[in-house]
N, C-alpha and C positions, 0 to 999 in steps of 0.2 A: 578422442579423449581416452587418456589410458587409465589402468584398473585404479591406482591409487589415488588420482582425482576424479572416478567415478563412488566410491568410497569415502573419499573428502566430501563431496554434493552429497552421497547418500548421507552424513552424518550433518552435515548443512539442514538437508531436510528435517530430519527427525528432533536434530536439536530447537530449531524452528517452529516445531510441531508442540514440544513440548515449552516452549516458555510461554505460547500461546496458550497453550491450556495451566500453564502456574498463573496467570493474569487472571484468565478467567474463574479459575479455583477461587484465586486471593480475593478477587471480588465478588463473591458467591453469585455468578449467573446463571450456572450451570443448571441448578434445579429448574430454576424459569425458565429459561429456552426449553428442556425437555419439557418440562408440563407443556408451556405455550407450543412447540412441534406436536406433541399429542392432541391438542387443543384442535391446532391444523388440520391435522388427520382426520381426526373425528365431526371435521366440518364446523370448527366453531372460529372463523376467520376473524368474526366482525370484533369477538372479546380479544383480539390477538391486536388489531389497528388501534381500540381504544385506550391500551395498555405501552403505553410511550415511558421510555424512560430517560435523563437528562441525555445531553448530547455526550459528556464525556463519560458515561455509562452504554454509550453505545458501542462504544470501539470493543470492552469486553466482549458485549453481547456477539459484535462480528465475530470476535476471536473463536468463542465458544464453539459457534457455528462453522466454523473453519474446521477448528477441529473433528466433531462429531462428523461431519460430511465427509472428510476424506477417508476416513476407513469406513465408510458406510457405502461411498464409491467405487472402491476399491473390493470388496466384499461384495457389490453388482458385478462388477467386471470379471472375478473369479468362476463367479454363475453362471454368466453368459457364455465363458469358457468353458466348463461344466457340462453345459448345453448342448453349444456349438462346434466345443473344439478350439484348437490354437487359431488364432486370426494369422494374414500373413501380412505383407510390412505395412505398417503405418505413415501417412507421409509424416504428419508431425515426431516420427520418432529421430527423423538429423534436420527438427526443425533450427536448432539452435548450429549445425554444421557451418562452417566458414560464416558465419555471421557478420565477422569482423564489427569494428568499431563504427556506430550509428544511434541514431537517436530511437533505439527498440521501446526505452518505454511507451514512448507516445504511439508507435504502432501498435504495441499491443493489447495499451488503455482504449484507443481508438475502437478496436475490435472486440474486445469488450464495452464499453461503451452500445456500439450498435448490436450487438448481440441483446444487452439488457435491455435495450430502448423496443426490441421489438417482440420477445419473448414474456417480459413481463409492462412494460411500459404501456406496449400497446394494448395487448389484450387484458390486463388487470387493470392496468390506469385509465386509456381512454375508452373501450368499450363498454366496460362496466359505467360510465355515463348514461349510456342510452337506457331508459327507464326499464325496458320490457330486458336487459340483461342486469339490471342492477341488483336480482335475489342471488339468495345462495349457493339453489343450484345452479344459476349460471353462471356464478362465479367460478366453481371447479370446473366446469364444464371447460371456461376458456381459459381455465389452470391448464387442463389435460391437453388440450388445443394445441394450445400456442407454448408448452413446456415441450411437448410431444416433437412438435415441427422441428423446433431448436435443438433438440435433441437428435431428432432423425438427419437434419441437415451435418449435423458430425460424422456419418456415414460415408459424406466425400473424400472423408481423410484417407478410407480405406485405400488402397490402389488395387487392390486387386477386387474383379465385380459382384466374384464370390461373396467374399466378406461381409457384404454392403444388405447383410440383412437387420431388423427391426431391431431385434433382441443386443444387439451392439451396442445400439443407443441407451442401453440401461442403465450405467455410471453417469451418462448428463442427463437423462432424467431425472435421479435419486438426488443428484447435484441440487438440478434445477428445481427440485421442492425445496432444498435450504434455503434456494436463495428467494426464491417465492416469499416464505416464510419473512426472509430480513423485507422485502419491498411490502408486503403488508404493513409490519411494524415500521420501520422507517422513512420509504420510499426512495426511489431510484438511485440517490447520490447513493446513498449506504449500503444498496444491493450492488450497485457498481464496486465498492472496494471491493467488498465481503468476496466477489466474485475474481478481481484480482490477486487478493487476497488468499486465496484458494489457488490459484495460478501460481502466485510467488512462492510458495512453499513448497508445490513442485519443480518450478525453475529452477530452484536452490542446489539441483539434482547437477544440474552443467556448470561445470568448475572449468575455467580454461587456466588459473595463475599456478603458480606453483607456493609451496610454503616456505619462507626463507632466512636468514635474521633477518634483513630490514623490516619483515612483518613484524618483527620480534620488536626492531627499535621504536617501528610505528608504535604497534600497542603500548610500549613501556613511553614515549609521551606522551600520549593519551591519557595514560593511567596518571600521568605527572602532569599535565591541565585541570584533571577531572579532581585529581585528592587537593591541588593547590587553590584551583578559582571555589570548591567545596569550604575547604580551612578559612578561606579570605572570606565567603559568604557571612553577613551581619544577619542579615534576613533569611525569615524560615522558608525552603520550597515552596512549602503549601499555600504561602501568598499569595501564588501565581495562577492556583484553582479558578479564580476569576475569567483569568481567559478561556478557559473554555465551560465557562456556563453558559444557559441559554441566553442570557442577555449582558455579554461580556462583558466585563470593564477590564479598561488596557493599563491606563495611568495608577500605580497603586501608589496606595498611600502610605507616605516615610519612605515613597524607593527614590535614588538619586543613578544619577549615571552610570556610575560602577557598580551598582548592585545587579543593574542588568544587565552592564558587561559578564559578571561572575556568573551569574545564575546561565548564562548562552552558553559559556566555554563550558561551564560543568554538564548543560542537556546533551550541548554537541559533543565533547570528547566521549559521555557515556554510554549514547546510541553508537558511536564507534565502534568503543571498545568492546561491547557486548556483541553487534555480528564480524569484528575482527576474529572475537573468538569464537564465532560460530562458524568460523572459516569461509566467509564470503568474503568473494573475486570485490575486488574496491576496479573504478571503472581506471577504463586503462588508461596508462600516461601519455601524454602527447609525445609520439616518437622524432616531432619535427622539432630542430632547434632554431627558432622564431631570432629573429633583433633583438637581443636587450631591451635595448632604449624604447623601441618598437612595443612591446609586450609590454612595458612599466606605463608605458601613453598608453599604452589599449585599457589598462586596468584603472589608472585615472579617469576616465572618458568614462570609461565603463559604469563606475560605482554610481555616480548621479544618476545617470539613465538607469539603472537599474529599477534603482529607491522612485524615481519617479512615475514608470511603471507600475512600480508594484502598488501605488496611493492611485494612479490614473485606472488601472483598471479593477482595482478594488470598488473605486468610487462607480465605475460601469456597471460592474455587477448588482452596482445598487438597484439599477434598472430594472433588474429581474427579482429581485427575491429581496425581504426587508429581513430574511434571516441572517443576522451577522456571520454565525459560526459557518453554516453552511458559504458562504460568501465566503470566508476565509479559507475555507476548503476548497473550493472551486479554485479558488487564487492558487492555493499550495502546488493543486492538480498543475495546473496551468504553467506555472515556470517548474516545477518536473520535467515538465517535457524537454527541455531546454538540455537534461544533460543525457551523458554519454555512453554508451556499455558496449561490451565487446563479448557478454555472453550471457546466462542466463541466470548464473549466480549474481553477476555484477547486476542486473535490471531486476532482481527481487531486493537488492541492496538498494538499489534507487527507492521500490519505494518503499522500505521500510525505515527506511533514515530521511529520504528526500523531505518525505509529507510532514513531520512531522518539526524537523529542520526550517520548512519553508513557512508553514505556521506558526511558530513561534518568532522567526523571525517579521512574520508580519505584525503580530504582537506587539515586539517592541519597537517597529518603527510607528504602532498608530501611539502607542505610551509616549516615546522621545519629540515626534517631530522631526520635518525632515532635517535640518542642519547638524544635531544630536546624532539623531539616524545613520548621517553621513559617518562621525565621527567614531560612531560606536561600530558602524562597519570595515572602517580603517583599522580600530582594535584587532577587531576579532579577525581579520588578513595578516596581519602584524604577529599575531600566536600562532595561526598556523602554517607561516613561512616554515619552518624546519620539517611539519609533516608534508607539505607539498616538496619541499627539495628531498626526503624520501621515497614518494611516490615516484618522482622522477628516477630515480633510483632502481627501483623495483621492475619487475617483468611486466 
């Protein structure tokens, strides 16, 4: 990767860093998560689990958390340096090298995933069960435990034997109390993003595209979906808050078909445009040139199966959890995986546009219905024809 798209990712990052924290500002979390981390600290867990806030007051709350942890990890790892002196090569330092084009997010939601399922899952969730571990102090006990291990297990990255001392593990410790923290308060699903989430923001760092005009023309239709299906909008945003309360409602009332055509093109062009211009990699174009005919029957075919996926295994999920929102987040998680990247800006672009793309779009198919559903998903393919013969376009 050469200096001016390590500089592009470095500015990826930090711009990244910072809209998370104007979110978390504009939502005033920031004082609670600190109090509540002090709270942590000082061993008061129990008033930190009791203290829940709505579902779409959580996402700040991960932000917040995001933020405050990365430079507080980064401020360990200087110490440790400090300490120990320069470390020598990292394997994960060309872990994003010849990557090529695959389905990264899902590997490295995966691993994350089982990271969190045994670090905090297991030893906060299922041990703290057993009666004689269910006080306080055993609570931090199997905080320091089972943070400590997960922590120390990083130590394989090192390649050289030297390296692979304790004190290394001090940036995923420090981590691992943030994210501690969110799995008190919200439990596993939310410690899982918070913790990708913290991923993506360093991913941001590996840029493989270049900046070009057709970025230029992308952005500039974007910006002309986003101000036009805006202008056309009858109905206010804020209608749509329903969806993600604790006990959603989809079908709103006085909304008609095009209203959630409008309000889709406007969410989608404007998660675009905002990491467009944060200078994140968009996944890469398919370099194969497919059959016409071939490609226009695959995307026919395609669209019903989709849509009836997404109703088939929503309904699955019912199976396990009577939580809607979380259900619908599971779902989002779940066709994420489905798409593409070819580095590591493109797979923090996954999920910071994917998740929240694929949730609202589950929104309006349980609103519409699937026949509607269909229809309204022909739209919104139908607008963005010119950004996709763009993309094809582009590096």
């Amino acid at each position: 990767m050469d200096k001016r798209k390590r500089l592009l990712g470095f500015l990826s990052m930090l711009g990244t860093l910072g809209l998370l924290a104007l979110i978390a500002w504009r939502t005033e979390v920031f004082g609670m998560v600190i109090n509540e981390l002090t709270l942590f600290i000082s061993g008061g867990f129990r008033e930190i689990a009791s203290n829940h806030t709505t579902f779409l007051m959580m996402f700040p709350v991960i932000f917040a958390v995001v933020v405050l942890a990365l430079p507080c990890a980064i401020g360990a790892g200087v110490l440790q340096e400090m300490v120990l002196g320069k470390n020598g090569k990292h394997a994960l330092s060309d872990q994003f090298k010849g990557l090529g084009e695959g389905n990264h997010f899902f590997t490295f939601f995966i691993t994350v995933l089982l990271e969190e399922l045994f670090a905090r899952w297991l030893f906060l969730g299922l041990l703290t069960k057993i009666p004689f571990l269910s006080g306080t102090v055993a609570f931090y006990a199997l905080f320091l435990i089972g943070n400590g291990i997960w922590a120390l297990i990083h130590l394989s990255n090192y390649e050289e034997e030297k390296d692979r001392k304790a004190l290394r593990a001090l940036p995923q410790f420090v981590a691992g109390a943030f994210f501690t923290y969110i799995f008190v308060k919200y439990g596993l699903l939310a410690t899982i993003l918070a913790h990708f989430a913290l991923n993506a923001v360093m991913f941001a760092v590996h840029k493989v595209q270049r900046i070009n005009v057709i970025d230029g023309l992308i952005v500039g239709y974007g910006g002309l979906c986003a101000a036009a299906s805006y202008a056309l909008m009858e109905k206010p945003l804020a209608d749509i808050l329903p969806w993600f309360a604790d006990n959603p409602v989809f079908r709103l009332d006085g909304w008609e078909f095009w209203d959630y055509v409008k309000v889709s093109v406007f969410l989608s062009a404007s998660f675009s445009i905002v990491f467009d211009l944060l200078l994140y990699d968009r996944g890469e174009a398919d370099k194969k040139k497919p059959d016409k005919n071939l490609e226009l029957i695959s995307y026919i075919v395609a669209i019903p199966i989709a849509i009836g996926l997404l109703y088939g295994v929503y309904a699955l999920l019912g199976l396990f959890t009577t939580n809607v929102p979380y259900r619908m987040l599971v779902l989002a998680i779940l066709f994420t995986f489905l798409k593409k990247d070819a580095s590591g800006s493109a797979l923090a672009r996954t999920f910071w546009i994917g998740l929240p793309d694929t949730y609202i779009t589950m929104c309006i198919l349980q609103a519409l219905g699937f026949w509607p559903a269909l229809g309204w998903i022909i739209v919104e393919t139908a607008i963005q024809v010119p950004k996709l013969a763009l993309d094809k376009l582009d590096d």
